[in-house]
C-alpha positions, 0 to 999 in steps of 0.5 A: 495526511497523504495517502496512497494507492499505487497499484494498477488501476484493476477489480483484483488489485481492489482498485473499485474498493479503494475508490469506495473508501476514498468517497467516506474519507473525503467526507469526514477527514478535511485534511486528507489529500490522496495520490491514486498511481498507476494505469489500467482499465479503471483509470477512466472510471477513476477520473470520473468518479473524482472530478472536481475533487481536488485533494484526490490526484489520479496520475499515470506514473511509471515503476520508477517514480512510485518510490519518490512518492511513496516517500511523500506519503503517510499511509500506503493502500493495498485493498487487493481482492484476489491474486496477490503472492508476495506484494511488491507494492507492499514492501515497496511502501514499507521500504519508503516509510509508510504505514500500510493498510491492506487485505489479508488476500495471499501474501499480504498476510505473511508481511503485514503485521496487524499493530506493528508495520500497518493494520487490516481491512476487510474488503469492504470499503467502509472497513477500509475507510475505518481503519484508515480513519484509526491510524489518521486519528492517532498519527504517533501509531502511525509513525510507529508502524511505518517505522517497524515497516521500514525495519523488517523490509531492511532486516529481512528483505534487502537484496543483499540479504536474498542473495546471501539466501539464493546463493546458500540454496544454490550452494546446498543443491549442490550447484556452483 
C-alpha cells in the first residue's frame, strides 16, 4: 500500500496532522510504505520526526514530478486545515488514479465525493489514520474511488472541457 502527501510541507496544508496520522498507521498497517513530497517550513520537522523510518520517504519534489508519483500511489492525502479553493492537488491525484482522503476544509467538499472518488476525515489525526486504515482494509473500494476519480477529473475537468467553458462565457459577455 502506498500513500501520499504531496503538498507543501505547512500547518494550513495539515502537514502536522498528516504526520500525526502517519505515527498510527505505522504502528498498526506493516505494509504500508508512504512518500511525504514537497518543501517548506516543516520539511526539518518532518525528518526528524521520521528518521530511522524506512517506509516513510520524505522528499523535496518539484510540480512536474509530482504526477509520476502520484502514479505509484494508491491513496492521496489532503488534510488541509484552513485556506483551500478549489485544490489542485486533489484533482491532481484523482487524474493519477487514487483514492483521496481529505478534509472537508473549502473547495475539497465540492470534489470529493464521500463513497464515490475518496472519503472524509475530520482534522484530527486519529480520524484520518481510521479512515485511512478503512480504505487499506478493503482494497476493491479502493480501487473503485480512485476510478470514479479519475473519471469525474476527465468528464468534468479536462482543459479541453474548460475551454469549451471559458470561451462560452467570453462569448455570452459579448467578448471575442
Amino acid at each position: 500500500i502506498h500513500l501520499a502527501f504531496t503538498r507543501r510541507f505547512e500547518l494550513r496544508r495539515g502537514v502536522v496532522l498528516m504526520a500525526e496520522a502517519l505515527k498510527i498507521l505505522l504502528q498498526s498497517v506493516p505494509q504500508l510504505k508512504v512518500t511525504l513530497a514537497g518543501s517548506g517550513l516543516y520539511e526539518p520537522w518532518l525528518k526528524q520526526k521520521f528518521r530511522g523510518e524506512s517506509r516513510v520517504i520524505i522528499k523535496e519534489a518539484a510540480h512536474e514530478e509530482i504526477y509520476a508519483l502520484l502514479n505509484t500511489v494508491h491513496i492521496a492525502v489532503i488534510p488541509s486545515t484552513y485556506s483551500e479553493g478549489t485544490s489542485l492537488a486533489c484533482l491532481e491525484a484523482m487524474a493519477c488514479g487514487c483514492a483521496v482522503v481529505s478534509t472537508t476544509t473549502g473547495g475539497l467538499g465540492n470534489l470529493v465525493i464521500p463513497g464515490y472518488n475518496g472519503m472524509f476525515a475530520q482534522p484530527e489525526a486519529g480520524d484520518i489514520a481510521k479512515i485511512i486504515a478503512q480504505l487499506i482494509d478493503i482494497p476493491e473500494n479502493t480501487k473503485r474511488m480512485a476510478m470514479n476519480g479519475y473519471r469525474m477529473v476527465q468528464e468534468a475537468f479536462a482543459l479541453s472541457i474548460w475551454e469549451k467553458r471559458i470561451k462560452q462565457v467570453l462569448s455570452d459577455a459579448g467578448i471575442r
